[in-house]
C-alpha positions as a Markdown table, in Angstrom:
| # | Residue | x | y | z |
|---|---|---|---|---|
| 1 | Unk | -22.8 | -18.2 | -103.6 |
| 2 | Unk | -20.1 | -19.3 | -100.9 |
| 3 | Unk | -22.4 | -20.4 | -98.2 |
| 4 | Unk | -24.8 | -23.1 | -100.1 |
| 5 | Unk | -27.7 | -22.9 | -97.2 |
| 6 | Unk | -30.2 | -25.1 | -99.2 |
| 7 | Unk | -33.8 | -24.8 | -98.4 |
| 8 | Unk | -36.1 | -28.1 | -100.2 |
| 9 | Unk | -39.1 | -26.8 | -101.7 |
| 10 | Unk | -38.5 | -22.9 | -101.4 |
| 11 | Unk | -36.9 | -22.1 | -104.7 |
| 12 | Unk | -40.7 | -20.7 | -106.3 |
| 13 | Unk | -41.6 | -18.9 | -103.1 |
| 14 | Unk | -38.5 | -17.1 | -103.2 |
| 15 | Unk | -38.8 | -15.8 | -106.2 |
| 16 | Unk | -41.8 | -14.2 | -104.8 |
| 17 | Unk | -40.8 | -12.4 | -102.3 |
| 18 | Unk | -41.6 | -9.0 | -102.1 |
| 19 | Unk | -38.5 | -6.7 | -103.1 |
| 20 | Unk | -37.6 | -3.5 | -100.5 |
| 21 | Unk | -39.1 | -0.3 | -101.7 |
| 22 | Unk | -37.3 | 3.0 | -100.6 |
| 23 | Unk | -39.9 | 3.9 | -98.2 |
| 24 | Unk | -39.8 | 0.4 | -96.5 |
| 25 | Unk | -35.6 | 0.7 | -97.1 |
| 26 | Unk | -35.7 | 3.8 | -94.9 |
| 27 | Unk | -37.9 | 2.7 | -92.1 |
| 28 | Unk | -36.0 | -0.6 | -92.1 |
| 29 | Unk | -32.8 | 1.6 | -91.1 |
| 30 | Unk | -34.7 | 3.7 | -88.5 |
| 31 | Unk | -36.3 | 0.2 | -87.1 |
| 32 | Unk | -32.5 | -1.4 | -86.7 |
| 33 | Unk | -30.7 | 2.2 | -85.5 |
| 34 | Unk | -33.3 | 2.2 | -82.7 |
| 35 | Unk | -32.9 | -1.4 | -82.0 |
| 36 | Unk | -29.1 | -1.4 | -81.9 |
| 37 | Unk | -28.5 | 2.0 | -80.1 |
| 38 | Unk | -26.8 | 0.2 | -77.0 |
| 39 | Unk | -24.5 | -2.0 | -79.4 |
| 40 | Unk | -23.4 | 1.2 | -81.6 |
| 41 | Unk | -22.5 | 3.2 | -78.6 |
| 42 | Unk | -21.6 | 0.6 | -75.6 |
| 43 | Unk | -18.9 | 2.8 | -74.6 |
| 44 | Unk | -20.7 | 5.8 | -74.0 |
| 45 | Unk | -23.7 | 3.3 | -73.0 |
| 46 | Unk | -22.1 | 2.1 | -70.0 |
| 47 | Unk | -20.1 | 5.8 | -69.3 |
| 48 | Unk | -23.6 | 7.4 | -68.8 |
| 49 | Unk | -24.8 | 4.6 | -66.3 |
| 50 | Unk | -21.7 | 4.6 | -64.8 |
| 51 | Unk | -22.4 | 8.4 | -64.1 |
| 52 | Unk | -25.6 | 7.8 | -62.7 |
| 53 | Unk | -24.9 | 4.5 | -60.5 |
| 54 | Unk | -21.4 | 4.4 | -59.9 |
| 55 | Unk | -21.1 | 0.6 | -60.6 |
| 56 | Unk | -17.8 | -0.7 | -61.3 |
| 57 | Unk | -16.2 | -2.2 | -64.7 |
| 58 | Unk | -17.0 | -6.0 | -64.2 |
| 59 | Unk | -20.8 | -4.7 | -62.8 |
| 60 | Unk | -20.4 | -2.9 | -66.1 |
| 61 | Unk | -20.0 | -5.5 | -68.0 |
| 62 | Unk | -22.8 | -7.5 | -66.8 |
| 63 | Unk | -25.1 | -4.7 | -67.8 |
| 64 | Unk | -24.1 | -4.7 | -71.2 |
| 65 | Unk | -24.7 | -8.5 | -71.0 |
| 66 | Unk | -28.2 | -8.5 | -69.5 |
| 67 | Unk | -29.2 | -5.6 | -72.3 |
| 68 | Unk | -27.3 | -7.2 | -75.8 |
| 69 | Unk | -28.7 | -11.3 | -74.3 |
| 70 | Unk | -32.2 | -10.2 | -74.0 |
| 71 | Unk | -31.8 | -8.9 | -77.2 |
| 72 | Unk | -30.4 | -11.8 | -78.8 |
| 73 | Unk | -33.8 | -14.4 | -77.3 |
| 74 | Unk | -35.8 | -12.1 | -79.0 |
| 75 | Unk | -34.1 | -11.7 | -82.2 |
| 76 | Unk | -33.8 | -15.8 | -82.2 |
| 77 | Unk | -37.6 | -16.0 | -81.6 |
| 78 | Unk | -38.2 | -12.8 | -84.3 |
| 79 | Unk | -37.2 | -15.9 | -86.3 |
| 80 | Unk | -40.0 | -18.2 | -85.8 |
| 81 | Unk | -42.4 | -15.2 | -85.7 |
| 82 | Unk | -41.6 | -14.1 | -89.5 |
| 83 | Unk | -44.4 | -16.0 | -90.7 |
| 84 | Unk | -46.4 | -16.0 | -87.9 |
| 85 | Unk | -47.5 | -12.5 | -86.9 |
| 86 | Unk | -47.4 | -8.9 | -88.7 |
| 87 | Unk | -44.5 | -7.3 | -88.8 |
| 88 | Unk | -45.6 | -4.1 | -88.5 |
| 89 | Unk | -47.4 | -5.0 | -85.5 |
| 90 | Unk | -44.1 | -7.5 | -84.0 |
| 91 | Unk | -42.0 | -4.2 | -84.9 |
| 92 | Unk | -44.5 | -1.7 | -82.9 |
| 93 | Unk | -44.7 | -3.8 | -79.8 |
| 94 | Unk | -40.6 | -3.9 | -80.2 |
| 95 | Unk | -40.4 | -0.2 | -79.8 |
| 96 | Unk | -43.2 | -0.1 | -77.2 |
| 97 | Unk | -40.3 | -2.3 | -75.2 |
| 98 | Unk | -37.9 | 0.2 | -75.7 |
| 99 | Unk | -40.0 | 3.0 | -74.8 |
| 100 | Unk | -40.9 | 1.3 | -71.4 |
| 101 | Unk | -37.3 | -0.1 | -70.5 |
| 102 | Unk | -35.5 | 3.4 | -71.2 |
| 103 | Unk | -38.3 | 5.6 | -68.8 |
| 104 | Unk | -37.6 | 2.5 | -66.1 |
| 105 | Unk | -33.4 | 3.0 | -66.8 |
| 106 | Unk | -33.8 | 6.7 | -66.0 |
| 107 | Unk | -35.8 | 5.9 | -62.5 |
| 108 | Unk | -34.1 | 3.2 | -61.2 |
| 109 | Unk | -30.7 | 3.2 | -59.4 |
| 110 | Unk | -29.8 | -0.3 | -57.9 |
| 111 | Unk | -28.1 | -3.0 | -59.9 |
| 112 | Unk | -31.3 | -5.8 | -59.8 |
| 113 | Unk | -33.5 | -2.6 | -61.3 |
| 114 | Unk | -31.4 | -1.7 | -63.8 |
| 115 | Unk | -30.9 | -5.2 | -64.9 |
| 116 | Unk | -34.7 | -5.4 | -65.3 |
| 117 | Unk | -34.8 | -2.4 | -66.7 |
| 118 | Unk | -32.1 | -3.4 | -69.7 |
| 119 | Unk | -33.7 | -6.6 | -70.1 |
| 120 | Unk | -37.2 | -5.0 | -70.5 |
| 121 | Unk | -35.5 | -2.7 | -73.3 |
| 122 | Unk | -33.3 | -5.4 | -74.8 |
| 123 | Unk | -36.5 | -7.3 | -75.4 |
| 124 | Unk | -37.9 | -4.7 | -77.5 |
| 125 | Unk | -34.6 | -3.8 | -79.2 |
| 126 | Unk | -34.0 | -7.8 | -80.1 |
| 127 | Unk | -37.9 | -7.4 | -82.1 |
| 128 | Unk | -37.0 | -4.3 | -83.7 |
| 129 | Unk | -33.3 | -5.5 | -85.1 |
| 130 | Unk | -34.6 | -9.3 | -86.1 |
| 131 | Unk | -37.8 | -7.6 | -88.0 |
| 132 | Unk | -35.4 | -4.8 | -89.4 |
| 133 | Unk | -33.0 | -7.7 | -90.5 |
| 134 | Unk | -35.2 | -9.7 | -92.1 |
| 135 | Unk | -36.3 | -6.5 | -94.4 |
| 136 | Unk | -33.2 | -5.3 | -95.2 |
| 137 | Unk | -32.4 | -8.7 | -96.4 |
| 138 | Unk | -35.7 | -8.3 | -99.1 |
| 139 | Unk | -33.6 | -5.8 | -100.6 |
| 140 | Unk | -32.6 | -6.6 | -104.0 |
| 141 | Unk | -28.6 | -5.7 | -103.1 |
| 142 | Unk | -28.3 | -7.2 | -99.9 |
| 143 | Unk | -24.8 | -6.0 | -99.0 |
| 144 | Unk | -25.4 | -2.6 | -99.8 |
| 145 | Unk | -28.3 | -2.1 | -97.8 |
| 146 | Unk | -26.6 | -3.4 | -94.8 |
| 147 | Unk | -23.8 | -1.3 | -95.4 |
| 148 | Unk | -26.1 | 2.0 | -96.0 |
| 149 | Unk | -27.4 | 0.5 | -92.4 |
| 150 | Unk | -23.9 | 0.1 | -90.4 |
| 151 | Unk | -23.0 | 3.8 | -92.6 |
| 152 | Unk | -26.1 | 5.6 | -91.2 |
| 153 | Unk | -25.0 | 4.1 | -87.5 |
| 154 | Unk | -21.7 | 4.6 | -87.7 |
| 155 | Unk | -22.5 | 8.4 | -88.3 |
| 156 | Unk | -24.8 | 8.9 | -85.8 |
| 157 | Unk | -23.0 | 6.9 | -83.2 |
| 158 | Unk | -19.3 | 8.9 | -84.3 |
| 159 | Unk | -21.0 | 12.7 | -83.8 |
| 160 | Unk | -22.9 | 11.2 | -80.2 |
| 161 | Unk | -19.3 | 9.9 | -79.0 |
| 162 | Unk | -17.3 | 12.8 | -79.8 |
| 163 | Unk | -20.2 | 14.5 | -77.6 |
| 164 | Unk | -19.8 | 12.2 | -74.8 |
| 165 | Unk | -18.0 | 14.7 | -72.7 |
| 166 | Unk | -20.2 | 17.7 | -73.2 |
| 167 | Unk | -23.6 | 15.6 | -73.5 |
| 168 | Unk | -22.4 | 14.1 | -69.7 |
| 169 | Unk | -21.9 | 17.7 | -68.2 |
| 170 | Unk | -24.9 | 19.1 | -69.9 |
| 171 | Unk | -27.4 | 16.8 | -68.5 |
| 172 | Unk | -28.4 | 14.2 | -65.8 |
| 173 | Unk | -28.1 | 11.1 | -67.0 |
| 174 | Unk | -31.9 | 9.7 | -66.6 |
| 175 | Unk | -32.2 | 12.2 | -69.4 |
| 176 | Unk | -30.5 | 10.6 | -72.4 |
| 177 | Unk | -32.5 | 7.6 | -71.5 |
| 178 | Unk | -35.9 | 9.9 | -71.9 |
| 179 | Unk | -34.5 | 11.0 | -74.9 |
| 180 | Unk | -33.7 | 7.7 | -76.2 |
| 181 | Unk | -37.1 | 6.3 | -74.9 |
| 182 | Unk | -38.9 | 9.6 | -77.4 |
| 183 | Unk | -36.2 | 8.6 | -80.4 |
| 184 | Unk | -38.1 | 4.8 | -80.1 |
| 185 | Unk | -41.3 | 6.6 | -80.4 |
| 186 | Unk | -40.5 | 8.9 | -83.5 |
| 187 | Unk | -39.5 | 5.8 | -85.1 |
| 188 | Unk | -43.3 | 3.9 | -84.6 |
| 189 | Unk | -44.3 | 7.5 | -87.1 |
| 190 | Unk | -42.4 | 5.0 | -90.2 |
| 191 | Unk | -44.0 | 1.8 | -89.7 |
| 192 | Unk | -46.4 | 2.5 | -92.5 |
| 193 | Unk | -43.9 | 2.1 | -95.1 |
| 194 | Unk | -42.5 | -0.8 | -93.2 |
| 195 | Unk | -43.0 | -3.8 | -95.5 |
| 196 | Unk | -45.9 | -5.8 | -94.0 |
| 197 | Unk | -43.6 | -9.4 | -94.9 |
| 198 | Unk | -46.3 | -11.9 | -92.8 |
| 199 | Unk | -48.8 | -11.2 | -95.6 |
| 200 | Unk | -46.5 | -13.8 | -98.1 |
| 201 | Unk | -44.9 | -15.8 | -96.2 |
| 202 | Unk | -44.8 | -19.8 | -96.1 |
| 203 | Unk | -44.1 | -20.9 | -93.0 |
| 204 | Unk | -41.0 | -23.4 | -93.1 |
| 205 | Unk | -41.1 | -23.8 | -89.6 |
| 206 | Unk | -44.0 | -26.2 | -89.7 |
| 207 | Unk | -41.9 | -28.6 | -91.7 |
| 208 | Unk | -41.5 | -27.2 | -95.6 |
| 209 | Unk | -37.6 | -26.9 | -95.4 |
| 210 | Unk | -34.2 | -28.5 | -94.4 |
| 211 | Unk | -31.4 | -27.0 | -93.8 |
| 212 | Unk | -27.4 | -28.0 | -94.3 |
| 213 | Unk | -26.7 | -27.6 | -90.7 |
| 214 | Unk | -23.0 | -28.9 | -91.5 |
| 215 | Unk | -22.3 | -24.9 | -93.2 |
| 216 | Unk | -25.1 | -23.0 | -91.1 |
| 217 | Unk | -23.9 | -24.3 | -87.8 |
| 218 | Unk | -20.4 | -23.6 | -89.2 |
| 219 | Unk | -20.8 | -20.4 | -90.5 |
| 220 | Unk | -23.1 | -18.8 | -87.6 |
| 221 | Unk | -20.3 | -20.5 | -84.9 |
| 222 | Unk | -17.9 | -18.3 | -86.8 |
| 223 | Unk | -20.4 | -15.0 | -86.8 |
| 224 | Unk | -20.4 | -15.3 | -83.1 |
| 225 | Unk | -16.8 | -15.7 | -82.1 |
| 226 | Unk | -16.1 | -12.4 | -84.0 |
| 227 | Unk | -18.9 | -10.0 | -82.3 |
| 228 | Unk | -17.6 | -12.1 | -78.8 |
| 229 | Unk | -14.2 | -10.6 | -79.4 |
| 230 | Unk | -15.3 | -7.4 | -80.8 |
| 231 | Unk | -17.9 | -7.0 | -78.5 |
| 232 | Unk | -15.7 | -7.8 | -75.3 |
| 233 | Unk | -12.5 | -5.3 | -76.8 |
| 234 | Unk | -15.1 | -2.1 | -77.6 |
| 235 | Unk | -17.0 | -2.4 | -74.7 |
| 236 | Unk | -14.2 | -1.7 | -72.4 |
| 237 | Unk | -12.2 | 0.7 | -75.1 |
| 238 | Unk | -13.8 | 3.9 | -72.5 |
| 239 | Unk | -12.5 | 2.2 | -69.6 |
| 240 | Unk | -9.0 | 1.2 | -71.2 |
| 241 | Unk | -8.5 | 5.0 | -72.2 |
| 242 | Unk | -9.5 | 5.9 | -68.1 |
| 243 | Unk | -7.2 | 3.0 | -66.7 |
| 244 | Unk | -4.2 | 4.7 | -69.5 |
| 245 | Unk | -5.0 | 8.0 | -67.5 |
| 246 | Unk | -6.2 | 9.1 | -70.8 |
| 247 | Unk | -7.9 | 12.8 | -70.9 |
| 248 | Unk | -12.1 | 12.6 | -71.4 |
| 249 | Unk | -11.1 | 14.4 | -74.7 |
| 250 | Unk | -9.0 | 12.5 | -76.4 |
| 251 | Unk | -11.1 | 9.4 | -75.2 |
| 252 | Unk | -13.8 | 10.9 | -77.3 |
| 253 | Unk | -11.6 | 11.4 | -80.2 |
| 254 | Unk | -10.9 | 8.1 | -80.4 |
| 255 | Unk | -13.8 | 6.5 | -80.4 |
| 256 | Unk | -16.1 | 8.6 | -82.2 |
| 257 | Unk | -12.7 | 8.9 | -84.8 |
| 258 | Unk | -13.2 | 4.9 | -84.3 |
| 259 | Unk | -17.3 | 5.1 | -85.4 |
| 260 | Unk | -16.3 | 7.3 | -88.5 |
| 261 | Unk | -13.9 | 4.2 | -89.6 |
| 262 | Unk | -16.8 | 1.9 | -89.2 |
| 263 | Unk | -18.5 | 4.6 | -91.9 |
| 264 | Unk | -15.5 | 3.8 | -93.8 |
| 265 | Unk | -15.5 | 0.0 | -93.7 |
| 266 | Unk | -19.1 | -0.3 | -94.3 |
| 267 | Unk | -19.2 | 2.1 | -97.0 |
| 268 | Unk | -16.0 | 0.0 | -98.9 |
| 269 | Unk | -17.9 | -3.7 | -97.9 |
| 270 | Unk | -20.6 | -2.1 | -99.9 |
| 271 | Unk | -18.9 | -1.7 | -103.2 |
| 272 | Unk | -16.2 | -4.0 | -103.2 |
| 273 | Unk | -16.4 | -5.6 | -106.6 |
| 274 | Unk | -18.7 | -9.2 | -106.1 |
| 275 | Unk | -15.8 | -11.4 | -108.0 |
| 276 | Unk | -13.8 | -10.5 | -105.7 |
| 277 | Unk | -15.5 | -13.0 | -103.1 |
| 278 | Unk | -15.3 | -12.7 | -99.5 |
| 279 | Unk | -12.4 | -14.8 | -98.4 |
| 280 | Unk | -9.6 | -12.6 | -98.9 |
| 281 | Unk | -11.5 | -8.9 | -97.6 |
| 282 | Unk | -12.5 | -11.3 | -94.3 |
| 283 | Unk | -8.3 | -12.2 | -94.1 |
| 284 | Unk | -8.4 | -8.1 | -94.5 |
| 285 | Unk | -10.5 | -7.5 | -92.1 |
| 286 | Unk | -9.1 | -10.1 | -89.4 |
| 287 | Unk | -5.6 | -8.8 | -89.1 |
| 288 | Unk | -6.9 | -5.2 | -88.8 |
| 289 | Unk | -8.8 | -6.1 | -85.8 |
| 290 | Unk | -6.0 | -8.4 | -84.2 |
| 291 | Unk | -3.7 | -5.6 | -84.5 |
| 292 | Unk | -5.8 | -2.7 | -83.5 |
| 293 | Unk | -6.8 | -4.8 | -79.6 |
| 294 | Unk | -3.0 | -5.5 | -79.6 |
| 295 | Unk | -2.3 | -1.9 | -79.6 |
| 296 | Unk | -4.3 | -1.6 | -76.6 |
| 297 | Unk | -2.0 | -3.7 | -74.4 |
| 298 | Unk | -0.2 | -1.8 | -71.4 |
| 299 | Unk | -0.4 | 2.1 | -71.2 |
| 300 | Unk | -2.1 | 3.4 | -73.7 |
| 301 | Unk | -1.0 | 6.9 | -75.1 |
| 302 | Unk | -3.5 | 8.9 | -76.7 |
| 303 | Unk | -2.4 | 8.6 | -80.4 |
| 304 | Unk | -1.9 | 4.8 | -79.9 |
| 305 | Unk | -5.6 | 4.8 | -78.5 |
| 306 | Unk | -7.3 | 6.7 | -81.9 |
| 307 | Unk | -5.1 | 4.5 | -84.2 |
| 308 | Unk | -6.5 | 1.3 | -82.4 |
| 309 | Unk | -10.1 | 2.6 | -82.4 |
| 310 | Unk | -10.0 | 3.5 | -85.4 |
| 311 | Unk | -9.0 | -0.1 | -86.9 |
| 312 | Unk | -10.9 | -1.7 | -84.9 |
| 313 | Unk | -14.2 | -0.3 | -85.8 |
| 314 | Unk | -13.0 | -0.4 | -89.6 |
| 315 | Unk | -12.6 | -4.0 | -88.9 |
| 316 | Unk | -15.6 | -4.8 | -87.3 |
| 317 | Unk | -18.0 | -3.0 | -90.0 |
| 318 | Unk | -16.2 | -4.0 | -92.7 |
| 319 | Unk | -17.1 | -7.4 | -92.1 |
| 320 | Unk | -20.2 | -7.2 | -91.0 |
| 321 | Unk | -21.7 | -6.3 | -94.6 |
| 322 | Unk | -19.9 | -9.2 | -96.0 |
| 323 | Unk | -21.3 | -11.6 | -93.5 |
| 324 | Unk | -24.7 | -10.3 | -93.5 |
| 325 | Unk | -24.6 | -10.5 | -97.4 |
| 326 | Unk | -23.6 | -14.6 | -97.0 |
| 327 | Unk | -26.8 | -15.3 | -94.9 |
| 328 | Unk | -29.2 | -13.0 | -97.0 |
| 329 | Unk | -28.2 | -14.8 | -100.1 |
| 330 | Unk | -28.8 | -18.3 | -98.6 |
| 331 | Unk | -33.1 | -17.1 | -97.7 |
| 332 | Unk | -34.2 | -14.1 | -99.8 |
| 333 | Unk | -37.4 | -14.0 | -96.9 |
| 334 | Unk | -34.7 | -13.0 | -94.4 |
| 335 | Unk | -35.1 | -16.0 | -91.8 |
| 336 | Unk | -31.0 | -16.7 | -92.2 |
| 337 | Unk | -29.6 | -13.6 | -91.7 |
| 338 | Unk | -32.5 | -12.4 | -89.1 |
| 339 | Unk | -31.1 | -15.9 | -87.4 |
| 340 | Unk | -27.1 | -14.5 | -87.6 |
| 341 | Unk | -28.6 | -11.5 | -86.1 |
| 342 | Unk | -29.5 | -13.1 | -83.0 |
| 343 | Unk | -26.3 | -15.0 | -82.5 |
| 344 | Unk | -23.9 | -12.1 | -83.5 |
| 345 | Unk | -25.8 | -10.1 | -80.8 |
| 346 | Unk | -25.8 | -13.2 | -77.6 |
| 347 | Unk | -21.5 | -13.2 | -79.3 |
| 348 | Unk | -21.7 | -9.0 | -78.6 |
| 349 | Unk | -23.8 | -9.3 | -75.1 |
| 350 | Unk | -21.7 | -12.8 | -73.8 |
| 351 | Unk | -18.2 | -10.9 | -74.7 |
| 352 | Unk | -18.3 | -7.9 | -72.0 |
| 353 | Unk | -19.6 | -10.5 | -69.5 |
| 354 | Unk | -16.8 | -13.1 | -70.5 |
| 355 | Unk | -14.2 | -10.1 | -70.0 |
| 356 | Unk | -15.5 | -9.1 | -66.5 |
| 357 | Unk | -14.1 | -12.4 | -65.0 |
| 358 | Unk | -10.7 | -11.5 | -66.7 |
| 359 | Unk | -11.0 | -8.4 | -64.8 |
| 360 | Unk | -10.1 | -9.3 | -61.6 |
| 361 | Unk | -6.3 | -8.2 | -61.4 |
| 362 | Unk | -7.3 | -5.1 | -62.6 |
| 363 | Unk | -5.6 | -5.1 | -66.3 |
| 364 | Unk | -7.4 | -5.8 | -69.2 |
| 365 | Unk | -4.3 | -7.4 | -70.7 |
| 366 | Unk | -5.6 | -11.0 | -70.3 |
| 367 | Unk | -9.1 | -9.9 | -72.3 |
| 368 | Unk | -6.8 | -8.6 | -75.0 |
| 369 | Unk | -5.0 | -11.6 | -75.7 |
| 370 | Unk | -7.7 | -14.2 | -75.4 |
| 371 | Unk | -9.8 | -11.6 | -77.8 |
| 372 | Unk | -7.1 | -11.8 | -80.4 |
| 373 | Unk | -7.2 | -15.4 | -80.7 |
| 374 | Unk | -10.6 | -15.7 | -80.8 |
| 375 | Unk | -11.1 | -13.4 | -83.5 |
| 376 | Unk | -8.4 | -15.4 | -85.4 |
| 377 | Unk | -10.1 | -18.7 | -85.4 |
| 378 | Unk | -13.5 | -16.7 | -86.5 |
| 379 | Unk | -11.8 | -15.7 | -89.5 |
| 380 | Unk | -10.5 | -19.2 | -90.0 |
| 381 | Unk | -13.8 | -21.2 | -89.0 |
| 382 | Unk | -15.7 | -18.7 | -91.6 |
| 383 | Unk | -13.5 | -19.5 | -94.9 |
| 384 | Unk | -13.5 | -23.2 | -93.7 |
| 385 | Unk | -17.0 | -23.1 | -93.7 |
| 386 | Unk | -17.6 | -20.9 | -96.9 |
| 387 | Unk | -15.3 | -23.6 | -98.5 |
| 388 | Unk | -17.1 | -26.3 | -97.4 |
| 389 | Unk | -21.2 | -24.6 | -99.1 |
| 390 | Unk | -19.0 | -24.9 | -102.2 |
| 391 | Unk | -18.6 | -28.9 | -102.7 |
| 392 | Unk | -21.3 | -30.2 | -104.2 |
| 393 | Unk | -24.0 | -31.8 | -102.0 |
């Protein structure tokens, strides 16, 4: 294991835990889709609520912020509540959220309202992805199932942005956020074969465990500067292609081209051979992802703008497996990696609304720059870390 996470005293309990069973696999998926809708599809997120209120990019951004932050407080305190409520229950109320923020995104129209409105929603999708999280991290190959996870989004999210265009002139905008409010409620219709976790769980929190906060601290510091920079670069990737003059088209080529890579870089996370560690695929991933936001610099043509896309999102969820794999191994019940989930989604939410202020001269050149860096030292900061879980105690 590359990130030694030591917990005193859990070694018999893990052995324990309950394993995922297809049933629970599936509604685990559905639970996390629904929970992470607004982070699979940001750009086509903030193009429909930029149809309906007109707000401008750095009003934008903040949006995104107030949605992706309220879910990361409630994926943060999913954390504490593993042990502490049902999780069938937790995950109900999570979609009840959703249900209620989406109907009160498709009434309002100021920016306070909406704000309320996302926060209300982000709420519930923070419950459903730290539950969903925790789950998926039961299963008994941790990396695959979160790649069959970032696969099945990637899909979904790839055919709804190569829609974009039609799915805008086809209807009003306050009804994809109905339809996205029903989708939460189809998803409560699985929660029987969601595992009920609560029913086994010892609670560490009152005491029974310690953790090496020398390679969590390290390691989850390194998890958020890489959704910050990801987060900040495919937020704004619509609104780079509009400032380029690009066509609405070949916008929607590239990123739902983009989402299919992300099926791609998932899918390869999943089955890259274990000895092979994951040092040298994050290095991989890294310089894809610096290269593709420097290819976004300036005017963008319309080839330049698929290619970047495209390695971009390959990047981004070819990592992601690899990471969530790390913080599964080090707590079989899930609390680790439910734990990364809440700090890769404040890095997702805090990037948009750190490239707002950037946004002020009206180039997002500035964004693209400080985003490459950024993503650099993640890569560095992780291996560092990894390195360090390795030395004996």
């Amino acid at each position: 294991m590359e990130l030694n996470t030591a917990i005193a005293g859990m070694a018999a309990a893990e052995e324990g835990a309950e394993r995922l069973d297809r049933g629970g696999l599936i509604s685990a998926i559905l639970v996390g889709l629904i929970g992470a809708i607004v982070i699979f599809i940001t750009p086509g997120f903030l193009a429909v609520v930029a149809q309906k209120t007109g707000f401008d990019n750095d009003q934008l951004g903040y949006l995104a912020a107030w949605d992706i932050n309220a879910m990361g407080v409630t994926i943060g305190l999913s954390t504490f509540a593993l042990a502490r409520v049902r999780w069938r229950l937790a995950v109900g109320f999570g979609l009840a959220l959703i249900v209620l923020g989406n109907l009160l995104t498709a009434a309002v129209m100021s920016f306070p309202a909406m704000a309320a409105a996302r926060v209300v929603s982000g709420a519930g999708e923070g419950i459903a992805i730290g539950f969903a999280f925790a789950a998926l991290g039961r299963a008994k190959n941790p990396d695959r199932a979160f790649a069959t996870y970032l696969v099945a989004g990637a899909l979904l999210s790839s055919g709804f942005l190569y829609m974009l265009p039609s799915i805008m002139n086809a209807v009003r905008p306050s009804t994809f956020f109905i339809v996205v409010a029903g989708l939460a409620g189809l998803v409560m219709l699985s929660l029987r074969a969601f595992p009920d976790g609560s029913k086994d769980e010892p609670d560490i929190f009152a005491g029974g465990g310690k953790l090496d906060l020398r390679a969590a601290s390290g390691a989850l510091l390194g998890v958020f500067l890489l959704f910050f920079a990801m987060g900040a670069v495919w937020s704004y990737s619509e609104r780079i292609g509009q400032l380029s003059e690009l066509s609405d088209g070949a916008i929607a080529n590239g990123l739902s081209l983009g989402t299919m890579a992300g099926v791609v870089g998932a899918g390869l996370a999943g089955v890259l051979p274990r000895r092979w560690g994951r040092s040298w695929p994050l290095v991989f991933s890294g310089a894809i992802g610096t290269v593709s936001f420097l290819m976004f610099r300036d005017h963008v043509t319309p080839s330049a703008f698929v290619v970047a896309c495209t390695m971009m999102m390959f990047s981004w969820n070819f990592a992601q497996p690899l990471l969530s794999g790390i913080c599964s191994e080090a707590c079989q019940r899930g609390r680790v990696v439910c734990a990364m989930g809440s700090i890769q989604t404040f890095g997702t939410g805090l990037g948009p609304a750190a490239a707002a202020a950037t946004l002020v001269t009206g180039s997002f050149t500035v964004m693209i720059y400080a985003a490459s860096l950024i993503l650099a030292l993640s890569i560095v900061l992780t291996i560092a870390t990894m390195r360090w879980g390795q030395r004996p105690a």
